[in-house]
MARBA-3410 file (N, C-alpha, C, O; in Angstrom, 1 decimal):
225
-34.1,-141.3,-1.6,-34.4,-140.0,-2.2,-33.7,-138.9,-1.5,-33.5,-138.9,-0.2 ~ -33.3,-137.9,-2.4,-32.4,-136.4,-1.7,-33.6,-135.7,-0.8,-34.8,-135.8,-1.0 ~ -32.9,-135.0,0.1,-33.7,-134.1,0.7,-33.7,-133.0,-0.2,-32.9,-132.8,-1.2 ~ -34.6,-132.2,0.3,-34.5,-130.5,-0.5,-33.1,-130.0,-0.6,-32.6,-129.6,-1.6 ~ -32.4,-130.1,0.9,-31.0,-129.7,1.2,-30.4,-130.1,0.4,-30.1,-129.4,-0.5
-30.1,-131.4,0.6,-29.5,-132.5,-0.5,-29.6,-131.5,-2.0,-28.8,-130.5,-2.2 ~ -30.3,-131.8,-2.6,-30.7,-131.2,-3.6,-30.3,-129.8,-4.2,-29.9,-129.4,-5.3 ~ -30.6,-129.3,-3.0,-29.7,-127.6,-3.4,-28.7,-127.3,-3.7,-28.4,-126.6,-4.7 ~ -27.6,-128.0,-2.6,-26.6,-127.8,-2.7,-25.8,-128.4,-3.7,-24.7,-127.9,-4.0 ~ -26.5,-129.9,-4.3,-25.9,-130.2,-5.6,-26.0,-129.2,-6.6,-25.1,-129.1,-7.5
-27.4,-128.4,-6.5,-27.5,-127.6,-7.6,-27.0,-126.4,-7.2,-27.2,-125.6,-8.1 ~ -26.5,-125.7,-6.2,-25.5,-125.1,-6.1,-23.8,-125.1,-6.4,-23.1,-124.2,-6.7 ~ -23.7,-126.2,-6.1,-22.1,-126.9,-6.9,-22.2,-126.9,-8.3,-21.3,-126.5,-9.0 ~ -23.0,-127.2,-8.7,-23.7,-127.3,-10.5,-23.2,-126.1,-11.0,-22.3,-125.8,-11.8 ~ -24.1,-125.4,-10.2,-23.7,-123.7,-11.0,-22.7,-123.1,-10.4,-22.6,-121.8,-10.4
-21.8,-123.9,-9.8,-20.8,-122.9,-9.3,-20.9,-121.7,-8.5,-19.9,-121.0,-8.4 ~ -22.1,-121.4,-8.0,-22.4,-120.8,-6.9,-21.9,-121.2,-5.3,-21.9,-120.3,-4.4 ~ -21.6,-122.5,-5.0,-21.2,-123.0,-4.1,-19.9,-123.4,-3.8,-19.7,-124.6,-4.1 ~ -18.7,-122.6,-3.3,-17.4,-123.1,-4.0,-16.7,-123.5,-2.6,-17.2,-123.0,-1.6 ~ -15.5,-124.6,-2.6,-14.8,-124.5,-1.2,-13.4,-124.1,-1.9,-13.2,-124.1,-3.1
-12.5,-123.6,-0.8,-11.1,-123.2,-0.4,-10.9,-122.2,-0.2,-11.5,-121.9,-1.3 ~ -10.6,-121.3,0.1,-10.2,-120.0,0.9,-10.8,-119.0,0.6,-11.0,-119.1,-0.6 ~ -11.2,-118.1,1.1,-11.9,-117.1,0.4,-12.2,-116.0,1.6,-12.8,-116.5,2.6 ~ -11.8,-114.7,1.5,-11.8,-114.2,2.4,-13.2,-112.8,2.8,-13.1,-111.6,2.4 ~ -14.0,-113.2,3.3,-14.9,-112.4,3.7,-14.9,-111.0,4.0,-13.8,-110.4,4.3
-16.1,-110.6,3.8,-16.8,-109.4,4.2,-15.7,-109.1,5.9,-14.6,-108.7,5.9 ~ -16.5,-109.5,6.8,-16.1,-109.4,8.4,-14.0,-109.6,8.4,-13.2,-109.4,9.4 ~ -13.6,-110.1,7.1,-11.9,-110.2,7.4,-11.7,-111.8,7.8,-10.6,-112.2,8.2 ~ -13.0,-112.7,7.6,-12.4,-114.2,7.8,-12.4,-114.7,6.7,-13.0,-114.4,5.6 ~ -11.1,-116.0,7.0,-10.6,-116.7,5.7,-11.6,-117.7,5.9,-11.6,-118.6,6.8
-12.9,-117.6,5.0,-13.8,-119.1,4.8,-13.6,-120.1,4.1,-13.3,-119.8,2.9 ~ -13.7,-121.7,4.5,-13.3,-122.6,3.7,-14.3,-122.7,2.5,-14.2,-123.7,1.8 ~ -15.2,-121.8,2.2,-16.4,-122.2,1.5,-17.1,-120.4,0.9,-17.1,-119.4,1.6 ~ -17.4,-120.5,-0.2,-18.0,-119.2,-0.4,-19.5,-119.7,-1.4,-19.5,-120.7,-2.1 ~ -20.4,-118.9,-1.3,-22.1,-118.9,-1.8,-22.1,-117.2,-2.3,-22.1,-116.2,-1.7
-22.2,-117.4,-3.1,-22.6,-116.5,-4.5,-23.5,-116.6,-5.1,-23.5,-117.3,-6.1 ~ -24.8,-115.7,-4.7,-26.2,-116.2,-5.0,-26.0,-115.3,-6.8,-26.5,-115.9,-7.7 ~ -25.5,-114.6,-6.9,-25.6,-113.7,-8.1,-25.1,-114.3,-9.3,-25.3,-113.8,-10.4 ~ -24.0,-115.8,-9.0,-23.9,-116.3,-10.3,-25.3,-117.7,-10.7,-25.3,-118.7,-11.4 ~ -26.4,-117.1,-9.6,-27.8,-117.9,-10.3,-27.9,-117.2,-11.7,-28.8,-116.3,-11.6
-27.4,-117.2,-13.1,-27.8,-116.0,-13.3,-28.4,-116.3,-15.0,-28.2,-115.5,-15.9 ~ -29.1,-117.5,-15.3,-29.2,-117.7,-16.3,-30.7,-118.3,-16.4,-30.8,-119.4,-15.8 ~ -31.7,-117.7,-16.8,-33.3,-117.4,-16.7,-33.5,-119.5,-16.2,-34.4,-119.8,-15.4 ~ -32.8,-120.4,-16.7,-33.3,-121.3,-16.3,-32.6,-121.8,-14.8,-33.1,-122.8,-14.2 ~ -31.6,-121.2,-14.3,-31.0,-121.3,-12.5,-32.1,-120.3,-12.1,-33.0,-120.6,-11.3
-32.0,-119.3,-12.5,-32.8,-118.6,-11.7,-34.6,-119.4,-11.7,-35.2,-119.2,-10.7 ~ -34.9,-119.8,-12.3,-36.3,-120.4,-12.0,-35.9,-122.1,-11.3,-36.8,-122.8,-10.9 ~ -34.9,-122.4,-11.3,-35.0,-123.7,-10.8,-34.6,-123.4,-9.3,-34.6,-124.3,-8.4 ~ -34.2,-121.6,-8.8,-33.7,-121.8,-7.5,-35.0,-120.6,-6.9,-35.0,-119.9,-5.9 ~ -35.6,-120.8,-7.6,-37.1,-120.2,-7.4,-37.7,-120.6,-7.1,-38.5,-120.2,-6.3
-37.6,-122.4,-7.7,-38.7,-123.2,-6.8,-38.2,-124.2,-6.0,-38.8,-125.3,-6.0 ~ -37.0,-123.9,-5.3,-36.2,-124.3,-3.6,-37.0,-123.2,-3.3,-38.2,-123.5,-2.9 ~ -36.6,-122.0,-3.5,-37.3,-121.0,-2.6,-38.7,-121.8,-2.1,-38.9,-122.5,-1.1 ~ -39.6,-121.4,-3.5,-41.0,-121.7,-3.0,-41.6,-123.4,-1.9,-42.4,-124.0,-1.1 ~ -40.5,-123.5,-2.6,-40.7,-125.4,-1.9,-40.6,-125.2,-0.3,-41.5,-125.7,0.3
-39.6,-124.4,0.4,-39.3,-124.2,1.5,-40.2,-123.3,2.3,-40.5,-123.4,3.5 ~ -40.6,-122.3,1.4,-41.8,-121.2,2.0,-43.0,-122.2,2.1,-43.4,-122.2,3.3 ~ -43.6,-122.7,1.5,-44.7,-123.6,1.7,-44.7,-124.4,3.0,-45.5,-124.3,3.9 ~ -43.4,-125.2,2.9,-43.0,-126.1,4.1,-42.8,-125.2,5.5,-43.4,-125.5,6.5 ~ -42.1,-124.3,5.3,-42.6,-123.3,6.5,-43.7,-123.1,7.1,-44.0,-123.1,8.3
-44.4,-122.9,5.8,-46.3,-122.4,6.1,-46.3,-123.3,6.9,-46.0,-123.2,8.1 ~ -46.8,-124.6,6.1,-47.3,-125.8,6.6,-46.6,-126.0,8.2,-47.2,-126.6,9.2 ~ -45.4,-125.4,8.3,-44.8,-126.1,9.8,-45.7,-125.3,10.9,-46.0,-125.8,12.0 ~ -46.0,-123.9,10.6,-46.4,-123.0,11.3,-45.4,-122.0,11.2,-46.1,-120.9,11.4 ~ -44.4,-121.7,10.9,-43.1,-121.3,11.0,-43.3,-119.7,10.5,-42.8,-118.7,11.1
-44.1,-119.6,9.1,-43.9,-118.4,8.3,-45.7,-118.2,7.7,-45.9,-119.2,7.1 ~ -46.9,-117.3,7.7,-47.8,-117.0,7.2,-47.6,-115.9,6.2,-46.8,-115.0,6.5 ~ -48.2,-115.9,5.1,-48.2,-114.9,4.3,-49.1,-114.7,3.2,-49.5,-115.6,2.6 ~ -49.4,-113.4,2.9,-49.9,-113.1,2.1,-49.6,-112.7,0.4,-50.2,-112.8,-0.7 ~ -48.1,-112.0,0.9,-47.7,-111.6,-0.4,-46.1,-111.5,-0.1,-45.6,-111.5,1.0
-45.3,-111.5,-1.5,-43.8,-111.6,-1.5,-43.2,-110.4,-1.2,-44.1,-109.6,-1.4 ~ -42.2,-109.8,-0.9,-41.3,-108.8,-1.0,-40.1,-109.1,-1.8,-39.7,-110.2,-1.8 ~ -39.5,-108.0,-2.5,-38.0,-108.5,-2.6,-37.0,-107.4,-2.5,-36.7,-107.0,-3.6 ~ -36.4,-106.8,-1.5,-35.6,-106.0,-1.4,-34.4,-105.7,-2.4,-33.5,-106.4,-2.9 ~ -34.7,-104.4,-2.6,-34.0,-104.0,-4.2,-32.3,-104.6,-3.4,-32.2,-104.7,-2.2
-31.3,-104.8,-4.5,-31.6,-105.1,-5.6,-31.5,-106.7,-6.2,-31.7,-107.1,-7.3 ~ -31.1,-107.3,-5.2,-30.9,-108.7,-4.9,-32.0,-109.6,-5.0,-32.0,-110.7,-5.6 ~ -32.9,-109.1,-4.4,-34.4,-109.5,-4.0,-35.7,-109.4,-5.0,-36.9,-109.7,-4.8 ~ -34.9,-108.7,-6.2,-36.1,-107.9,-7.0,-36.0,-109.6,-8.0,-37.1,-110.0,-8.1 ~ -35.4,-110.2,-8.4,-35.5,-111.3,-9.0,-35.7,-112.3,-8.2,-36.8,-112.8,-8.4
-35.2,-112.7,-7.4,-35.4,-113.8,-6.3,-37.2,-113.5,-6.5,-38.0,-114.2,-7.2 ~ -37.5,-112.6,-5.9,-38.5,-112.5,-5.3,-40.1,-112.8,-6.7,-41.2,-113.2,-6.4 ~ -39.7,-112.4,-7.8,-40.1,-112.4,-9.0,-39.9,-114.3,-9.7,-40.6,-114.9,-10.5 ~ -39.2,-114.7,-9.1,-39.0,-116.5,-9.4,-40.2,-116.9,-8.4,-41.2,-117.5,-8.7 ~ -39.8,-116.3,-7.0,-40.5,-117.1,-6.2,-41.8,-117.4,-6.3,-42.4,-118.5,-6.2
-42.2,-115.8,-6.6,-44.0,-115.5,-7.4,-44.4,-116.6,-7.9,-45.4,-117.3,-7.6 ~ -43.4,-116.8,-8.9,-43.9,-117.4,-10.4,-44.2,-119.2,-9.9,-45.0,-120.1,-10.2 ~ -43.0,-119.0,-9.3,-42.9,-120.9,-8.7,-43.9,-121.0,-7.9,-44.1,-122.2,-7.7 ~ -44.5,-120.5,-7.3,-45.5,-120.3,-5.8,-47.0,-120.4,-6.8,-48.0,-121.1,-6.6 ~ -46.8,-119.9,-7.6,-48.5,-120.3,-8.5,-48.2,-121.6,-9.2,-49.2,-122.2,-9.8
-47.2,-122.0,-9.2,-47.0,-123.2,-10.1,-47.8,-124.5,-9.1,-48.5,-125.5,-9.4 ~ -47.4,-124.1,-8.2,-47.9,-125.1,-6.7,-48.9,-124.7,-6.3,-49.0,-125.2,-5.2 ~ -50.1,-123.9,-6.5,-51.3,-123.6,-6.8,-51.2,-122.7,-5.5,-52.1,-122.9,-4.7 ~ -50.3,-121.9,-5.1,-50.5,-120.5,-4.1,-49.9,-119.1,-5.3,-48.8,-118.8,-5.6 ~ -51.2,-118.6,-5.8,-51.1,-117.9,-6.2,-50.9,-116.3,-6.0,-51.9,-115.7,-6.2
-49.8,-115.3,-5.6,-49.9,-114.4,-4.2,-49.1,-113.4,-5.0,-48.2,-113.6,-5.8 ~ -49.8,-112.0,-4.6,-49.4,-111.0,-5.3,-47.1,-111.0,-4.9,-46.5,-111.8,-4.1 ~ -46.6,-109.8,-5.8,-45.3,-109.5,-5.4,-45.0,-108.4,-5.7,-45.5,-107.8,-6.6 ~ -44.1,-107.8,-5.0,-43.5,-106.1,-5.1,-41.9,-106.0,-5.1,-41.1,-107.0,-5.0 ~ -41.6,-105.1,-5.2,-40.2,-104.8,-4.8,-40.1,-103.1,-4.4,-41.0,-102.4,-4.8
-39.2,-102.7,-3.9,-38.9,-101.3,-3.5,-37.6,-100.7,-4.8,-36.8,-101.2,-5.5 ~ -37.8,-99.5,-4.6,-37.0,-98.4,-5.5,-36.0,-98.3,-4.5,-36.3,-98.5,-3.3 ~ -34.3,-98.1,-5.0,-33.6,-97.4,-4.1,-34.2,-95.5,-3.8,-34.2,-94.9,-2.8 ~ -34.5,-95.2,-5.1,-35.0,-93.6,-5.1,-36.1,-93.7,-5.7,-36.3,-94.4,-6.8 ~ -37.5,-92.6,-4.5,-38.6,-92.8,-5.1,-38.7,-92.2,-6.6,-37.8,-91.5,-7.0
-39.8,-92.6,-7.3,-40.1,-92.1,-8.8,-41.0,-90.8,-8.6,-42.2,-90.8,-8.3 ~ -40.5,-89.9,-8.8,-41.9,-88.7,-8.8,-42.4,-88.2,-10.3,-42.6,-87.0,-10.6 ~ -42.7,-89.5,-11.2,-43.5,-89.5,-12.6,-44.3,-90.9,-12.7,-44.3,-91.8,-11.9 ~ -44.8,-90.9,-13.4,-45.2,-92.6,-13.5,-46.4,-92.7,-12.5,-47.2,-91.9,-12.1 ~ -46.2,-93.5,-12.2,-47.2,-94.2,-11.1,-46.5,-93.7,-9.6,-47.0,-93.7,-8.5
-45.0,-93.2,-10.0,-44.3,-92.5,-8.8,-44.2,-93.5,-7.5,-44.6,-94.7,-7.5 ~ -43.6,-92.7,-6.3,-43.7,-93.6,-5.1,-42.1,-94.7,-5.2,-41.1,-94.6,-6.0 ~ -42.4,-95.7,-4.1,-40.9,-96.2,-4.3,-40.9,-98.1,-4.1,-40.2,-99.1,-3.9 ~ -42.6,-97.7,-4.4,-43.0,-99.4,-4.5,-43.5,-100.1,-6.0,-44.6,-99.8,-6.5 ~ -42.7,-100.7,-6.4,-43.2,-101.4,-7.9,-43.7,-102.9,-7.7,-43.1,-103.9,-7.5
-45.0,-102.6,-7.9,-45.6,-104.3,-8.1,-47.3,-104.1,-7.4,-48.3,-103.6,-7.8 ~ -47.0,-104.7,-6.5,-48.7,-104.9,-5.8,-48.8,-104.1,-4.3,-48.0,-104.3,-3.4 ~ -49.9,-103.2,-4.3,-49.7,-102.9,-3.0,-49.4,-103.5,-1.9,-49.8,-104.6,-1.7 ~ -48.8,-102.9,-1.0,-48.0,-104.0,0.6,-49.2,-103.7,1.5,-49.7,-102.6,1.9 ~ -49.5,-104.7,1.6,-50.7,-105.6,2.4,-50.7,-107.1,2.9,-50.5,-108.3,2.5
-51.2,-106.4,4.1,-51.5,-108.2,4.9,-49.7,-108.4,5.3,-48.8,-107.6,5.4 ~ -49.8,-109.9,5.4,-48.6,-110.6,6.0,-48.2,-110.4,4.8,-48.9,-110.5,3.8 ~ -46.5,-110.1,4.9,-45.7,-109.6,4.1,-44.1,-111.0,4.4,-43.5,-111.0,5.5 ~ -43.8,-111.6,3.6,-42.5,-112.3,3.7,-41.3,-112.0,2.9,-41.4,-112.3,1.7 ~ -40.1,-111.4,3.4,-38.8,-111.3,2.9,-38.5,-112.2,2.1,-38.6,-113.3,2.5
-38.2,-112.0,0.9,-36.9,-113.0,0.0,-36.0,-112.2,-0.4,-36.2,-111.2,-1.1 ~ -34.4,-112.9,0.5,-33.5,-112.3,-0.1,-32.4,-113.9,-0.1,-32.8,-115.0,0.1 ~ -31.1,-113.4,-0.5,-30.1,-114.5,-0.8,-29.5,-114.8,0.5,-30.0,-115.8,1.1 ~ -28.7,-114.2,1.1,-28.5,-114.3,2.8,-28.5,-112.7,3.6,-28.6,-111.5,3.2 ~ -28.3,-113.4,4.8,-28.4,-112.0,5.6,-27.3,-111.9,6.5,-27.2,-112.7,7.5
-26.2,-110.8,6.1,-25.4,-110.7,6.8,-24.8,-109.8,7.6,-24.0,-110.0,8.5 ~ -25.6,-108.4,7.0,-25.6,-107.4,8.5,-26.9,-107.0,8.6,-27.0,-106.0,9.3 ~ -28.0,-107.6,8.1,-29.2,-107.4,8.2,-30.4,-105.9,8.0,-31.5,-105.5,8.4 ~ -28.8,-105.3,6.7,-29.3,-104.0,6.7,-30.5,-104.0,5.6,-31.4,-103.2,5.5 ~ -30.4,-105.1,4.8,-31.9,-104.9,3.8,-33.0,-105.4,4.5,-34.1,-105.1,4.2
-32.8,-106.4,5.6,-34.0,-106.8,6.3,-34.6,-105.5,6.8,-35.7,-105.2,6.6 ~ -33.8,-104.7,7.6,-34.3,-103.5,8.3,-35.2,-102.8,7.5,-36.3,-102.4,7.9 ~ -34.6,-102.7,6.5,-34.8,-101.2,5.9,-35.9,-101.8,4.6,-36.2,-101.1,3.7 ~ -36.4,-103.3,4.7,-37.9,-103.6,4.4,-38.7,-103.8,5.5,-40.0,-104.0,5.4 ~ -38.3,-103.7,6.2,-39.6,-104.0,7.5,-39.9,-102.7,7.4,-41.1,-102.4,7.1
-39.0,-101.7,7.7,-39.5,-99.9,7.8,-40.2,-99.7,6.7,-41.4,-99.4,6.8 ~ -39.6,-100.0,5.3,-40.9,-100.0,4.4,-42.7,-100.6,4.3,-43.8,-100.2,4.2 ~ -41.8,-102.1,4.5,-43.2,-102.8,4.9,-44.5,-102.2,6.4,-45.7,-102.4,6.7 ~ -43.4,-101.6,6.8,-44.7,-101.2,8.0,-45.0,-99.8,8.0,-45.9,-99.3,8.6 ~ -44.1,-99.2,7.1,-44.4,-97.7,6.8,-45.7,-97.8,6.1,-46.4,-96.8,6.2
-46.3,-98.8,5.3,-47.4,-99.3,4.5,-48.7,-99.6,5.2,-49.8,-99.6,4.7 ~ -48.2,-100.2,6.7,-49.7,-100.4,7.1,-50.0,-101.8,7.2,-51.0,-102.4,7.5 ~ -48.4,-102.5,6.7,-48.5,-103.9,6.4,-47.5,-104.9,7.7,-46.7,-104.4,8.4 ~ -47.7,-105.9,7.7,-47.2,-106.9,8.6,-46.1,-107.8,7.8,-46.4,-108.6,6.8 ~ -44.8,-107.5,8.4,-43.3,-108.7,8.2,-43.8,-109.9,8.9,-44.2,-109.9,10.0
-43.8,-110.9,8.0,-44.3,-111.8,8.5,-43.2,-113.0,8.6,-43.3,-114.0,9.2 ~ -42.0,-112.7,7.8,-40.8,-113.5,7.9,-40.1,-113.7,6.8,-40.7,-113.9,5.7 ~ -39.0,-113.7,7.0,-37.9,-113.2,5.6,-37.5,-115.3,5.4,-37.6,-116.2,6.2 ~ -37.1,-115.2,4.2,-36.9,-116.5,3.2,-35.5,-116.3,2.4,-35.3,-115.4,1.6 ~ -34.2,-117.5,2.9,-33.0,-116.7,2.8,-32.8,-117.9,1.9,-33.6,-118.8,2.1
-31.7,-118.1,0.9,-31.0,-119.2,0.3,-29.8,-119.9,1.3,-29.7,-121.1,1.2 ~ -29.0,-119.2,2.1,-28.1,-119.7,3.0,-28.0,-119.1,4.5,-27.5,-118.0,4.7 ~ -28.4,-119.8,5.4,-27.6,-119.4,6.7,-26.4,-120.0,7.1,-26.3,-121.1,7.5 ~ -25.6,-119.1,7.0,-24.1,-119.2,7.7,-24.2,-119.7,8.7,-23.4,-120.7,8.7 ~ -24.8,-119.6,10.1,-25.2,-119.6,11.5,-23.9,-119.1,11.7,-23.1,-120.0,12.2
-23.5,-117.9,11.5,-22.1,-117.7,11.9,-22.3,-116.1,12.9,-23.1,-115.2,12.7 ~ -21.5,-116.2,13.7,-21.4,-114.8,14.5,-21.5,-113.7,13.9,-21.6,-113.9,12.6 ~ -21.5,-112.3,14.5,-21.1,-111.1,14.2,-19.7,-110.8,14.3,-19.1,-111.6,14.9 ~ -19.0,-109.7,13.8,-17.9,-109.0,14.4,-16.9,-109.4,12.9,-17.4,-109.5,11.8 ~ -15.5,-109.5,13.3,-14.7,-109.7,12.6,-14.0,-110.7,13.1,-14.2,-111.2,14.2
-12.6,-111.2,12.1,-11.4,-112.2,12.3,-10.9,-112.5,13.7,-10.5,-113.6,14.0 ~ -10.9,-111.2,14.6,-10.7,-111.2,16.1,-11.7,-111.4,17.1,-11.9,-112.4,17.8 ~ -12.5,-109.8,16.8,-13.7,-110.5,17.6,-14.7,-110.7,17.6,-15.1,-109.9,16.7 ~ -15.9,-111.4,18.0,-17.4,-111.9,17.5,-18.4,-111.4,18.8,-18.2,-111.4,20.0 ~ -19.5,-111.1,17.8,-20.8,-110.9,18.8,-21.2,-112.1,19.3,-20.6,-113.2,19.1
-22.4,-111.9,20.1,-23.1,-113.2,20.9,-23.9,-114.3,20.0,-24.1,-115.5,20.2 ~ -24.2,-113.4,18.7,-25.4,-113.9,18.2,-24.7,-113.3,16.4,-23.9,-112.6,15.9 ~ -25.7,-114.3,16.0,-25.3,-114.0,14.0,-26.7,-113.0,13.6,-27.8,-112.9,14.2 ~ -26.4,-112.6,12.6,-26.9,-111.7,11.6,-28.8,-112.3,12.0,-29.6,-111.5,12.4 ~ -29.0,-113.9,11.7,-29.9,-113.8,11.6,-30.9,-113.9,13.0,-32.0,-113.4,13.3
-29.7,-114.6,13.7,-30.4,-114.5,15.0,-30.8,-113.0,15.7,-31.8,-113.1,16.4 ~ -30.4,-112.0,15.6,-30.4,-110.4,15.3,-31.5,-110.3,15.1,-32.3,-109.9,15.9 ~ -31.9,-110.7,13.7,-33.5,-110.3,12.9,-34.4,-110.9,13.7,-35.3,-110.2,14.2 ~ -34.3,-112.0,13.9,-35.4,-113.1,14.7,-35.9,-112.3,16.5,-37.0,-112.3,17.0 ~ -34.6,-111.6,16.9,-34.9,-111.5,18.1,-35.7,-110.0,18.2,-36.6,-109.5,18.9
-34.9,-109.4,17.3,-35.7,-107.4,17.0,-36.2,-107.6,16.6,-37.0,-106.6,16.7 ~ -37.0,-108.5,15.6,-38.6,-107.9,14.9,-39.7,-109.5,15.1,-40.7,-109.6,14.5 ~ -39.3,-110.1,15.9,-39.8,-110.8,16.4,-40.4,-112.0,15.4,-41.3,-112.7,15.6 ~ -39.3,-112.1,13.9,-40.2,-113.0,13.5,-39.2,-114.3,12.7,-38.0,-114.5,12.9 ~ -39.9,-114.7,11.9,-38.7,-116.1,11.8,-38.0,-116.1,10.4,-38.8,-116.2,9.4
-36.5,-116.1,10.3,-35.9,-116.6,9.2,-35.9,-118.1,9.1,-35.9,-119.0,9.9 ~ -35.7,-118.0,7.6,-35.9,-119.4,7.5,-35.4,-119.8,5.8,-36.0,-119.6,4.8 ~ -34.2,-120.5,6.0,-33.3,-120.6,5.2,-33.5,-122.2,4.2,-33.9,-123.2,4.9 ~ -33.2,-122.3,2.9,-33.8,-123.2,2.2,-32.0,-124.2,2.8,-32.1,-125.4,2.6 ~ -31.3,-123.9,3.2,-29.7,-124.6,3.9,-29.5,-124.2,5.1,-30.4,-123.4,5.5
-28.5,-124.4,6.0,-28.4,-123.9,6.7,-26.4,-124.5,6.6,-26.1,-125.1,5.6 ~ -25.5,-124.3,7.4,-24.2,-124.8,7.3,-24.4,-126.0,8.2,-23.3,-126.6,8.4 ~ -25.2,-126.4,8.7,-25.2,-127.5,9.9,-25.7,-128.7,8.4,-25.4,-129.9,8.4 ~ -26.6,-128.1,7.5,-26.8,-129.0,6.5,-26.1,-129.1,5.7,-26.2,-130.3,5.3 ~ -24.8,-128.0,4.9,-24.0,-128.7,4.6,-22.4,-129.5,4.7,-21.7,-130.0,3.8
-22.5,-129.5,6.3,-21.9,-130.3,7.0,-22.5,-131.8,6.5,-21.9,-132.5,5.8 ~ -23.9,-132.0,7.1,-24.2,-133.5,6.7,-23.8,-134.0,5.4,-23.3,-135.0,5.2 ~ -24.4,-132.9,4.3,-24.0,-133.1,2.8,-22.6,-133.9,2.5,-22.3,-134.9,1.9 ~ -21.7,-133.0,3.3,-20.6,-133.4,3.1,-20.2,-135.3,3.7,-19.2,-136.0,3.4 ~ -21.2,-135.5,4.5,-21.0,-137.2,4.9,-21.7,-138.3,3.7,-21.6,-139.6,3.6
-22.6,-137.1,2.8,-22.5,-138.9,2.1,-21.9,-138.8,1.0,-20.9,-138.0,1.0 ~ -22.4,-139.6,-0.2,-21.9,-141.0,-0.6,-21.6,-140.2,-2.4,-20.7,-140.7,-3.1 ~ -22.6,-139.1,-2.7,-22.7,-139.0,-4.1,-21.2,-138.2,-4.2,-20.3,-138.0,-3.3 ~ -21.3,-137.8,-6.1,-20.0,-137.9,-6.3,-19.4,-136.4,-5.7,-18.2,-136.2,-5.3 ~ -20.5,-135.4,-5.8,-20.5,-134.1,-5.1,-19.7,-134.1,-4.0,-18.6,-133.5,-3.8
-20.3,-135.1,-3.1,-20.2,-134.7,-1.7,-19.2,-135.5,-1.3,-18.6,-135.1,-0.3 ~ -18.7,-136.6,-1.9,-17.5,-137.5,-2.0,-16.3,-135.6,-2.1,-15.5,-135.3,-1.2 ~ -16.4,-134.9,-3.3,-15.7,-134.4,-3.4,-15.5,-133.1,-2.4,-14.5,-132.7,-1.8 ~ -16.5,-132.7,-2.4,-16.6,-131.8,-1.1,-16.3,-132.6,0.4,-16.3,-131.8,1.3 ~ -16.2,-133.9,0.8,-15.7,-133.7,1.6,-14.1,-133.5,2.1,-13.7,-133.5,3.2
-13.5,-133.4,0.8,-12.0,-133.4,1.1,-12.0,-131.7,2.0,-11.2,-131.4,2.9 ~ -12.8,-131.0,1.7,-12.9,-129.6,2.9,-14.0,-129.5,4.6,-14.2,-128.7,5.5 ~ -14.5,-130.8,4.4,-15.2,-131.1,5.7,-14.3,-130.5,6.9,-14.7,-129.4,7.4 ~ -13.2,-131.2,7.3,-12.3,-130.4,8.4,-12.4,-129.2,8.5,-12.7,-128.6,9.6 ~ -12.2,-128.4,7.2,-11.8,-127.4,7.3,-13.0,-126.4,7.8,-13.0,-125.4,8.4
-14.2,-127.2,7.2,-15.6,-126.1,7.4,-16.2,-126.2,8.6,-16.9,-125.4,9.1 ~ -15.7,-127.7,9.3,-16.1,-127.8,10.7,-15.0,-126.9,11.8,-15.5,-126.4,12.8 ~ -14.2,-126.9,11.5,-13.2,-125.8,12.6,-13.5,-124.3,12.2,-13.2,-123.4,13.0 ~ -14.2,-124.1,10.9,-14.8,-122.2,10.7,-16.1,-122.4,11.6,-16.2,-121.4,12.3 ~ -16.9,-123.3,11.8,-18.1,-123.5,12.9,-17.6,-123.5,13.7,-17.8,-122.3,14.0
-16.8,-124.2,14.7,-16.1,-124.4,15.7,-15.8,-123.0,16.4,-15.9,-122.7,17.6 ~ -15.2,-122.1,15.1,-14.5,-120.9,15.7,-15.8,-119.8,15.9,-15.9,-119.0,16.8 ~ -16.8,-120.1,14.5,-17.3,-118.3,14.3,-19.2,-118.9,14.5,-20.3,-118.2,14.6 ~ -19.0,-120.5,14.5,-20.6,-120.3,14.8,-21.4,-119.9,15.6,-21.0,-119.8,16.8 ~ -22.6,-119.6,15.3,-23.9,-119.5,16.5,-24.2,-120.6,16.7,-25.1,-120.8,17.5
END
């Protein structure tokens, strides 16, 4: 039987969200491999990668890893993720409010710059990945502007890859950053160290993806944490 990992990343390749051969990043690096959470984008990917999310938040819980009370989803990436996650989280009998933030408050309506359930209790991030960790920030400031507790962000991919650019790199990656300033745990439904192993077995996926294995182990080699 597949692991979760296992699993994802098939249905990552599926939807063509998961692609290898060149592709040149954000930071100015040539990556052998690119993740595009935004072409989840058809109501039945988006609920089948809703409940990876939730499968993985659970298993967190259970490890000790992540407690929570209710979802966040940082506009604007997060406002669906975070609305799947909801939905799949009651399917498995954790039934738990969800919110998301406004880029600009509303001053009509119900007004303010929070849509969904008041931010309360342990509060957990879902976003797609984190790479300079500016939406993590700037929901914790919200989330604690509220009176409420970050209790740990829920990512679809960790790179485990440094900071900086093509030349030069920080000590530490994006996520390790969040983990160490706010003191709490990411926790990714992949990580690149898992789709390294993917790439060793046997199915027809991973048969095919390993013709880029070299290549993704020497982008670790150079830019990992």
């Amino acid at each position: 039987m597949q692991t979760i990992q296992q699993q994802f990343i098939e249905f990552a390749l599926e939807a063509n969200v998961l692609r290898f051969g060149e592709f040149k990043t954000k930071a100015g690096r040539l990556s052998p491999y690119f993740f595009n959470a935004g072409l989840f984008n058809t109501g039945s990917l988006l609920d089948r990668l809703g409940a990876f999310y939730a499968q993985t938040l659970l298993a967190a819980r259970d490890a000790g890893k992540i407690e929570f009370d209710m979802i966040f989803g940082p506009a604007y990436k997060g406002i669906p993720l975070a609305a799947s996650v909801a939905m799949n989280l009651s399917r498995l009998g954790c039934d738990v409010p969800w919110a998301f933030n406004r880029k600009e408050a509303k001053d009509h309506g119900e007004g303010g710059m929070i849509v969904g359930s008041p931010l309360e209790g342990r509060i957990v991030i879902v976003d797609d990945v984190i790479s300079a960790g500016t939406s993590v920030r700037e929901s914790v400031r919200i989330i604690e502007a509220a009176g409420a507790h970050p209790s740990g962000v829920l990512i679809a991919l960790d790179r485990m890859e440094k900071g900086g650019n093509a030349v030069e790199t920080t000590p530490t990656s994006a996520v390790q950053d969040v983990e160490t300033t706010f003191g709490i745990n990411v926790v990714s439904i992949i990580n690149l160290k898992d789709l390294l192993a993917f790439m060793d077995g046997t199915t027809e996926k991973a048969v095919a993806a390993s013709a880029y294995r070299d290549a993704v182990a020497a982008y670790r080699a150079r830019y990992g944490a």
